[in-house]
TORLUM-955975 format. One record per residue: x, y, z of N, C-alpha, C in turn; residue number from 1; residue in three letters. Coordinates in steps of 0.02 Angstrom, whole numbers, plus 32768, in hexadecimal, padded with zeros to 4 digits. Each point is the difference from the previous one (the first is absolute). Layout:
# residues N
+------+------+------+------+------+------+------+------+------+-----+---------+
!  nc1 !  nc2 !  nc3 ! cac1 ! cac2 ! cac3 !  cc1 !  cc2 !  cc3 ! num ! residuo !
+------+------+------+------+------+------+------+------+------+-----+---------+
!    X !    Y !    Z !    X !    Y !    Z !    X !    Y !    Z ! NUM !     ALA !
...
+------+------+------+------+------+------+------+------+------+-----+---------+
//
This chain:
# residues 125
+------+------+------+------+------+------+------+------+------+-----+---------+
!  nc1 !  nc2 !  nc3 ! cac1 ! cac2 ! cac3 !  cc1 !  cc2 !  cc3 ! num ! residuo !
+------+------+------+------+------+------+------+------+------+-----+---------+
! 8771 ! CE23 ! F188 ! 801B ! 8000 ! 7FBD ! 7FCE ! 8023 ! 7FD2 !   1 !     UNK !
! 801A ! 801B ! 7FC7 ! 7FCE ! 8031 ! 7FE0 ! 7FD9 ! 7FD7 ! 7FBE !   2 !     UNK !
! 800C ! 7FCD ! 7FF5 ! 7FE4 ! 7FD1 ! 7FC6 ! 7FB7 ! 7FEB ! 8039 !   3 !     UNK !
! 8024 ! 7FD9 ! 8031 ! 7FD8 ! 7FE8 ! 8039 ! 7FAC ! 8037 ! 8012 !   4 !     UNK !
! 8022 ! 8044 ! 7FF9 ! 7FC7 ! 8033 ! 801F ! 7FD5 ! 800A ! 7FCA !   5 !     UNK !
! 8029 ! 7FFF ! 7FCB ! 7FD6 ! 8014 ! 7FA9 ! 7FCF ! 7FC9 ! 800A !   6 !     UNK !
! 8016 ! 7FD0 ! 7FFA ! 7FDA ! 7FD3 ! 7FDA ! 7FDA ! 7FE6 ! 8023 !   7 !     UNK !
! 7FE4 ! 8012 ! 804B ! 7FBA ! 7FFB ! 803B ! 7FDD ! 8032 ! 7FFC !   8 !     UNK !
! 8012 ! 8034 ! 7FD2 ! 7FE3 ! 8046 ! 8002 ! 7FEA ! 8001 ! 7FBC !   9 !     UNK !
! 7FB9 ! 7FFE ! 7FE1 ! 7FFF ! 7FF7 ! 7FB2 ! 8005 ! 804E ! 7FEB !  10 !     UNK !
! 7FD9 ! 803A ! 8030 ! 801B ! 803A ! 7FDC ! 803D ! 800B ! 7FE4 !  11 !     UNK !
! 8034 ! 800D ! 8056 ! 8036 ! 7FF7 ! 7FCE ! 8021 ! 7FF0 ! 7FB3 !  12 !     UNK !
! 7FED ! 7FB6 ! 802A ! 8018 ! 7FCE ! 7FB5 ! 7FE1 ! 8011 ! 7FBA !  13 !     UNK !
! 7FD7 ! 801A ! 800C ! 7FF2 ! 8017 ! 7FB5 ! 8023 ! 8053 ! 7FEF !  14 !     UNK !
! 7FF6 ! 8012 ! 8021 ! 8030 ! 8052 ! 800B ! 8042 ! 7FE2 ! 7FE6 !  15 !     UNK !
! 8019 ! 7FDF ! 8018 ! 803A ! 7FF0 ! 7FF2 ! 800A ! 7FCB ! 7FA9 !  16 !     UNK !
! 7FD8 ! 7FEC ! 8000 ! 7FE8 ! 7FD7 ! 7FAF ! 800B ! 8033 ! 7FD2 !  17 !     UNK !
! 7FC3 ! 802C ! 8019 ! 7FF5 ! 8037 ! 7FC9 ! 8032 ! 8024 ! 7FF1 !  18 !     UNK !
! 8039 ! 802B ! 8038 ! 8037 ! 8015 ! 7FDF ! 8032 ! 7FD3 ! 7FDA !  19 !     UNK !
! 8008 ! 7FBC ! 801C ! 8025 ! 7FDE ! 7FDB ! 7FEE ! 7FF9 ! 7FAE !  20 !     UNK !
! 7FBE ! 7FF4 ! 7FFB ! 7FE2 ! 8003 ! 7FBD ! 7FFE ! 8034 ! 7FEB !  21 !     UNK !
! 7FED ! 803B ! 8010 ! 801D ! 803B ! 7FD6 ! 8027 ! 8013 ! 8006 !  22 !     UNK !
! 802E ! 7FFC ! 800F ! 8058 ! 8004 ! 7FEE ! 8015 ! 7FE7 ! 7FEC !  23 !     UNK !
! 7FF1 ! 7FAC ! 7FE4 ! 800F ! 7FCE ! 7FD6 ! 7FDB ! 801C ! 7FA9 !  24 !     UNK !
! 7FD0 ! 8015 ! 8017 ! 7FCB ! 8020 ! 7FD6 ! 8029 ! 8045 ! 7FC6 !  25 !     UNK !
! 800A ! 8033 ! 8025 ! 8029 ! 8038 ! 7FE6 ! 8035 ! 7FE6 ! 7FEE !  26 !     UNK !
! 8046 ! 7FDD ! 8010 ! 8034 ! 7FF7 ! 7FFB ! 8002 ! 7FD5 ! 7FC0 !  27 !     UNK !
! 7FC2 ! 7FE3 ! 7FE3 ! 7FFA ! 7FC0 ! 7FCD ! 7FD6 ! 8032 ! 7FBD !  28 !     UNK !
! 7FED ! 8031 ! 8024 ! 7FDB ! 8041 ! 7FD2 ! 8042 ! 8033 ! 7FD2 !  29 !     UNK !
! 8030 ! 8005 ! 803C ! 8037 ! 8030 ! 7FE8 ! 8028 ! 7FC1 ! 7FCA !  30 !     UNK !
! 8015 ! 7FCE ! 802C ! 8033 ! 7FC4 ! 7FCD ! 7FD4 ! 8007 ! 7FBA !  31 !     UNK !
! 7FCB ! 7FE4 ! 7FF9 ! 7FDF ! 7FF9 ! 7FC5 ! 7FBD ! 8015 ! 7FED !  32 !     UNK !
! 7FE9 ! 8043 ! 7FFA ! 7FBA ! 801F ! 8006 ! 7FE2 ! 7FF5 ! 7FC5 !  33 !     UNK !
! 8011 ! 7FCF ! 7FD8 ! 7FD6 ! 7FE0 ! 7FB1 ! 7FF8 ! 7FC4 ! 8011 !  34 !     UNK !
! 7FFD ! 7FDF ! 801A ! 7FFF ! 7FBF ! 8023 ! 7FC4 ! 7FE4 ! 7FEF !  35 !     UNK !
! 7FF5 ! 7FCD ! 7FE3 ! 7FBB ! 7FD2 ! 7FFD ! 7FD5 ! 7FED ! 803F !  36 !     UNK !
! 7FC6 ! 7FF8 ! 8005 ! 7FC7 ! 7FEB ! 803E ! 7FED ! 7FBD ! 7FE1 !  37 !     UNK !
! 8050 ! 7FD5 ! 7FFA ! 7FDF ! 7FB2 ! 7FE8 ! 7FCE ! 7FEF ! 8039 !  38 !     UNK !
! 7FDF ! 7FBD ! 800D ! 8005 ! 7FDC ! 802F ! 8031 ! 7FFD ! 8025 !  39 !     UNK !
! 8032 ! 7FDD ! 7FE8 ! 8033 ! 7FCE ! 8027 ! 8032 ! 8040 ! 8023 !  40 !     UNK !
! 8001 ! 804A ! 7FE6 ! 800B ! 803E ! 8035 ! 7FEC ! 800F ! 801E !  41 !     UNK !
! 7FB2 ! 8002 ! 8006 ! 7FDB ! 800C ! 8032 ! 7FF8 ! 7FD5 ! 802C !  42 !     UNK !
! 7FFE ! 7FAF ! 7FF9 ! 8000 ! 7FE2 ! 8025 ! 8045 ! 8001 ! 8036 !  43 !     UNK !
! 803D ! 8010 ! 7FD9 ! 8041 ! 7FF5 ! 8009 ! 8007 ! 8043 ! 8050 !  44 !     UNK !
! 7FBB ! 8028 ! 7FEB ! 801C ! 8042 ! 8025 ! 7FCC ! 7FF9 ! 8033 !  45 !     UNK !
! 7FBC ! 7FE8 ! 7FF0 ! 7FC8 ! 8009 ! 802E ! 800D ! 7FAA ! 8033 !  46 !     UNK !
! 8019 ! 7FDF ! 7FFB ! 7FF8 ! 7FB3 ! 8014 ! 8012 ! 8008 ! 803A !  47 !     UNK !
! 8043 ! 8013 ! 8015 ! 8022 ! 800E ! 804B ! 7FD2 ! 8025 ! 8034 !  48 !     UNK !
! 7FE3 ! 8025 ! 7FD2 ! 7FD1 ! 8036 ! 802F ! 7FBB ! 7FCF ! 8020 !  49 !     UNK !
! 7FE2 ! 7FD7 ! 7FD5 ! 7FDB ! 7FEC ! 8001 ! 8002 ! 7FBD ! 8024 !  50 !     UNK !
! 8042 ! 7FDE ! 8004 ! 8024 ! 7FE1 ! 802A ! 7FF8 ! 8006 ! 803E !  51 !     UNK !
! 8025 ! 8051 ! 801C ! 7FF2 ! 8017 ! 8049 ! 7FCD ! 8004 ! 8018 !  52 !     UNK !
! 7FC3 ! 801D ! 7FCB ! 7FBD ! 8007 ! 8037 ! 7FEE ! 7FC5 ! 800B !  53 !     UNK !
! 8000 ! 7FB3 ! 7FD5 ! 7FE5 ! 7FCA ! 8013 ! 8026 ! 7FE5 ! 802C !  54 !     UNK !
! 803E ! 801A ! 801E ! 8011 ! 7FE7 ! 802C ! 8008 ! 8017 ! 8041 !  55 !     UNK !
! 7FEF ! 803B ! 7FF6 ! 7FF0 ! 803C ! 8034 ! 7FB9 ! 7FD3 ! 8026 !  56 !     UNK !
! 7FD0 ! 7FF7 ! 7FBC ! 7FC8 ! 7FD4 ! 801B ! 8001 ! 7FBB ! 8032 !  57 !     UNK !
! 801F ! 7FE3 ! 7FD6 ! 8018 ! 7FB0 ! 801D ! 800C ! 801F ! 8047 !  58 !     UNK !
! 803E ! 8021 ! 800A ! 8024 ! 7FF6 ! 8044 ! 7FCA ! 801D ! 8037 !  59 !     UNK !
! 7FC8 ! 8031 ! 7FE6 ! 7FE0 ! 801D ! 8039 ! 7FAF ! 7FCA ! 8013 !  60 !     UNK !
! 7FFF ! 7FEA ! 7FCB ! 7FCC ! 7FB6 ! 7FFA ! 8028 ! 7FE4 ! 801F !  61 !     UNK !
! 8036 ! 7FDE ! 8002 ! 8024 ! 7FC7 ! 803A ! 8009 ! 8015 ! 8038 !  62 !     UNK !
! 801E ! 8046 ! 7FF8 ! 7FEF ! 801C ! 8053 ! 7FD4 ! 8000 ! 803B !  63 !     UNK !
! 7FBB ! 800F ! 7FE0 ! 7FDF ! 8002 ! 8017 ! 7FC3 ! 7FBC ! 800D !  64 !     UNK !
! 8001 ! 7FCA ! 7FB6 ! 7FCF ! 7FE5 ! 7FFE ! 7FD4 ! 8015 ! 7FE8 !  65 !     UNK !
! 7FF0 ! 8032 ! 7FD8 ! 7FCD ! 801B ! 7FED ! 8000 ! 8010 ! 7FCC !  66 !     UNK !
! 7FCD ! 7FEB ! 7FBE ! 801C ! 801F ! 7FC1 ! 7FEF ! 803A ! 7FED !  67 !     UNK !
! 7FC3 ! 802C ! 8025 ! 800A ! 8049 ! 8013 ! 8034 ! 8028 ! 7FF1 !  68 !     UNK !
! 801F ! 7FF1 ! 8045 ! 802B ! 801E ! 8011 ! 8036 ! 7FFB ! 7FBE !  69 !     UNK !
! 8005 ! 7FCF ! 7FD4 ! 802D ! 8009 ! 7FC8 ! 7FFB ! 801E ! 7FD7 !  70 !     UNK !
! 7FC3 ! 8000 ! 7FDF ! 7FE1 ! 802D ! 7FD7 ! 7FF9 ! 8050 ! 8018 !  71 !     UNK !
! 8005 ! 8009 ! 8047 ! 8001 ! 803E ! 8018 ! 804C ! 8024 ! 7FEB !  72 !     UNK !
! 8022 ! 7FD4 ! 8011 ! 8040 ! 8012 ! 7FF8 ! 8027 ! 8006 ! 7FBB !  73 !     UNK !
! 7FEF ! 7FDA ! 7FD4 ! 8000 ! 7FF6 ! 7FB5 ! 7FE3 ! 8036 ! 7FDC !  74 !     UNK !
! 7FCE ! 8019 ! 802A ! 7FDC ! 803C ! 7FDD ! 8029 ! 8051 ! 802C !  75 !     UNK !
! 8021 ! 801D ! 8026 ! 8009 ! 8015 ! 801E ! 804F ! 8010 ! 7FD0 !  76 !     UNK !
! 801C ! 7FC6 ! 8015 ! 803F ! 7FF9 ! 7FD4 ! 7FFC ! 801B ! 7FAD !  77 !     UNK !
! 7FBF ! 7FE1 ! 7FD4 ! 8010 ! 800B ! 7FC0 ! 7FE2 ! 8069 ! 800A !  78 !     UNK !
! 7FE4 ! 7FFA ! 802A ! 7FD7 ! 8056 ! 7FF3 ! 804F ! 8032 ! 8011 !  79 !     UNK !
! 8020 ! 7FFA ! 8033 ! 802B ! 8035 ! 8017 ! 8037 ! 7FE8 ! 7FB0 !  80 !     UNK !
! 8013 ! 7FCA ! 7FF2 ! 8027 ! 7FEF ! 7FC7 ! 7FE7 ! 803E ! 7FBA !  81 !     UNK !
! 7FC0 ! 7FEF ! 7FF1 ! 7FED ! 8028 ! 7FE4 ! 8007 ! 8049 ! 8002 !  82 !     UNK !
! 7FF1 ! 801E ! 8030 ! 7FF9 ! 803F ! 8029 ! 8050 ! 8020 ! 7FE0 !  83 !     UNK !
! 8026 ! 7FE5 ! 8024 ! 804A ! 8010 ! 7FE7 ! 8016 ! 7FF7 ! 7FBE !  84 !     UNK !
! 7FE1 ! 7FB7 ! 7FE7 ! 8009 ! 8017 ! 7FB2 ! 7FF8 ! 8027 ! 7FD6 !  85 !     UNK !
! 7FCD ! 8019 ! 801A ! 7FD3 ! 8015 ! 7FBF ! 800C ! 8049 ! 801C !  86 !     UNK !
! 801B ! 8016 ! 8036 ! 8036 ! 803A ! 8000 ! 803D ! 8010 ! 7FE7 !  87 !     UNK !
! 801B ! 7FB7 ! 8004 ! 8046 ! 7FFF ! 7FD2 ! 7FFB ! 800F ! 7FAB !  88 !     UNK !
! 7FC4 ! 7FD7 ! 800D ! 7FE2 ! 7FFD ! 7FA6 ! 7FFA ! 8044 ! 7FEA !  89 !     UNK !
! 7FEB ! 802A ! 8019 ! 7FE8 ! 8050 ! 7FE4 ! 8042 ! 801B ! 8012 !  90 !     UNK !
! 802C ! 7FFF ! 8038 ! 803A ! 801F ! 7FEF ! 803A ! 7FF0 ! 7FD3 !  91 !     UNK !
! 7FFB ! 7FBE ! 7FE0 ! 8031 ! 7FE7 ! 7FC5 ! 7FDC ! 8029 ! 7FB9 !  92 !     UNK !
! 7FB4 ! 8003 ! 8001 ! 7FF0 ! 8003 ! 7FBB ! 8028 ! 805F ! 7FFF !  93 !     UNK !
! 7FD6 ! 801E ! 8042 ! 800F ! 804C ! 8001 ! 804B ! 8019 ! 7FE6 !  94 !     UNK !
! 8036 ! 7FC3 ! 8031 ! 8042 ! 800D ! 7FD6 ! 801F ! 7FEC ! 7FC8 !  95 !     UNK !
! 7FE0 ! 7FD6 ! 7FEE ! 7FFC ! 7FED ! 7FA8 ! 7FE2 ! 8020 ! 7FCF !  96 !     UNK !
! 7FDB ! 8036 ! 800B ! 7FD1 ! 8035 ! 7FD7 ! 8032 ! 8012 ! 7FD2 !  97 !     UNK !
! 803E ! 7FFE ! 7FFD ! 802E ! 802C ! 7FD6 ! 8003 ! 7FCD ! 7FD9 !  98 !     UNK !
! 7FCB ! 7FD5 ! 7FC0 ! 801B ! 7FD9 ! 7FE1 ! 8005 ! 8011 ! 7FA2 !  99 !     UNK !
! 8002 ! 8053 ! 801A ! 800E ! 8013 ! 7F9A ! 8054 ! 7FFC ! 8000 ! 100 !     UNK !
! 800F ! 8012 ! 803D ! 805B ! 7FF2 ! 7FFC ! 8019 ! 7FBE ! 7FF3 ! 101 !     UNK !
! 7FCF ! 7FDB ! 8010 ! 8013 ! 7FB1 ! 7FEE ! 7FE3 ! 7FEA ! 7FC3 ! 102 !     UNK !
! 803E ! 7FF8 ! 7FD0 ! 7FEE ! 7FE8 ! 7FBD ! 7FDD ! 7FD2 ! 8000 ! 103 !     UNK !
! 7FF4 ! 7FC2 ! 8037 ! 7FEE ! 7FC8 ! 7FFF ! 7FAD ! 8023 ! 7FF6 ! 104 !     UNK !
! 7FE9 ! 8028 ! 8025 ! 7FBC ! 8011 ! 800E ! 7FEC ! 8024 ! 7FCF ! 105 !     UNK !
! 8038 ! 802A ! 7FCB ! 7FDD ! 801F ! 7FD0 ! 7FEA ! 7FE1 ! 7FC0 ! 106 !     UNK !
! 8025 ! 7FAA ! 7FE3 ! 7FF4 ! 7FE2 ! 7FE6 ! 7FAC ! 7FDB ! 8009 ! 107 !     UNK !
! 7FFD ! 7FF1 ! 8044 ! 7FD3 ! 7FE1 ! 8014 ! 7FB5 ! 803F ! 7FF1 ! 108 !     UNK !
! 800D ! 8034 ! 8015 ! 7FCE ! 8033 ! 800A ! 7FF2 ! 801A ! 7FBB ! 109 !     UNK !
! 8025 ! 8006 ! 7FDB ! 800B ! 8018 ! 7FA5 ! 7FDF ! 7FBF ! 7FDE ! 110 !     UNK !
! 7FFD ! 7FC4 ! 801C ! 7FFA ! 7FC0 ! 7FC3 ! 7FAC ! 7FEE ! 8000 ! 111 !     UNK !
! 7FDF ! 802B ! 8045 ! 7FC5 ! 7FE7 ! 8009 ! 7FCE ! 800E ! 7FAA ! 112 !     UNK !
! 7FEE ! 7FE2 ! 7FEE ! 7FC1 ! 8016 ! 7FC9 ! 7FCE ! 802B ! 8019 ! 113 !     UNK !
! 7FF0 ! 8034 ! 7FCC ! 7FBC ! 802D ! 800A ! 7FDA ! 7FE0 ! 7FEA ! 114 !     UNK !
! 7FC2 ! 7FDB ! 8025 ! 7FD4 ! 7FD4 ! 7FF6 ! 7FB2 ! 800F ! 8007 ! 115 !     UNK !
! 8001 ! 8042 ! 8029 ! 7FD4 ! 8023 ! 800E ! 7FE0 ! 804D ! 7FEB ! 116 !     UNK !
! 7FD0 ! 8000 ! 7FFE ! 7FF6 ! 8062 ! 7FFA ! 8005 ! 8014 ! 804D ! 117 !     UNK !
! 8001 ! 7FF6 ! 803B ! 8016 ! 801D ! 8036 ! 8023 ! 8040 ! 7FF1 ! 118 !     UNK !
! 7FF7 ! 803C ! 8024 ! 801C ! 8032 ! 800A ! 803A ! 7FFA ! 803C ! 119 !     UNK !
! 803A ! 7FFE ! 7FD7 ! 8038 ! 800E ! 8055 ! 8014 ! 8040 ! 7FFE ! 120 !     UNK !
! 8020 ! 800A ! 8037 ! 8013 ! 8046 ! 800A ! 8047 ! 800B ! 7FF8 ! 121 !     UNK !
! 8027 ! 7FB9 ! 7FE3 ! 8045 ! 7FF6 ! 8000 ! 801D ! 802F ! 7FD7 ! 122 !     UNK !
! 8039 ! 802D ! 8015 ! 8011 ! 8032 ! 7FD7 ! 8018 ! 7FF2 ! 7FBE ! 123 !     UNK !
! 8017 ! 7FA9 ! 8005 ! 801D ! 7FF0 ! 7FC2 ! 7FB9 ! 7FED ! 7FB5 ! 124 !     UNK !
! 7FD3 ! 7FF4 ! 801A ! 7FDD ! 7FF7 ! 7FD6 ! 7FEF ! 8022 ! 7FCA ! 125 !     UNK !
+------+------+------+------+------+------+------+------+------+-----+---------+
//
């Protein structure tokens, strides 16, 4: 069974985390790309994830008897998770680059205060 093979295999299982999370990731970027970084979102979005590796841990610590071996696996799991994220992550921002077409982003990008003498190179300046 393929849940069965994932989840004795922590590479995998995190390979498989990570796309789930960045595809959960982009798809929650396109629905609403102004979206707040409350807590209770981040928790709402990071918790499940963080869920699996401790239990990725547990099951390979009970497996074996060894709490090594859990932490081996807990760490293994959260790195490939990452790995894939944070690939997904650069290809959502890359296809979101178009955000002067989105009024939402020109409000946001127009409202900032000039607070600084910084030199930008922004054509609008």
């Amino acid at each position: 069974m393929f849940s069965q093979r994932v989840s004795n295999t922590p590479l995998l299982l995190g390979l498989v985390v990570g796309l789930v999370f960045g595809s959960v990731n982009s798809i929650f970027t396109w629905l609403d790309p102004l979206e707040d970084d409350t807590p209770g979102v981040l928790l709402r979005f990071y918790g499940p994830m963080f869920f699996v590796w401790a239990l990725a841990s547990f099951r390979a610590a009970r497996r074996s008897g060894r709490l090594l071996s859990g932490v081996t696996a807990g760490m293994v799991v959260a790195f490939a998770t990452f790995c894939v994220f944070d690939v997904l992550v650069l290809l959502r921002v890359n296809l979101s680059l178009d955000r002067e077409s989105k009024p939402g982003w020109r409000v946001v990008w127009n409202s900032q205060p000039k607070t600084t003498d910084w030199v930008t190179f922004d054509a609008r300046s």
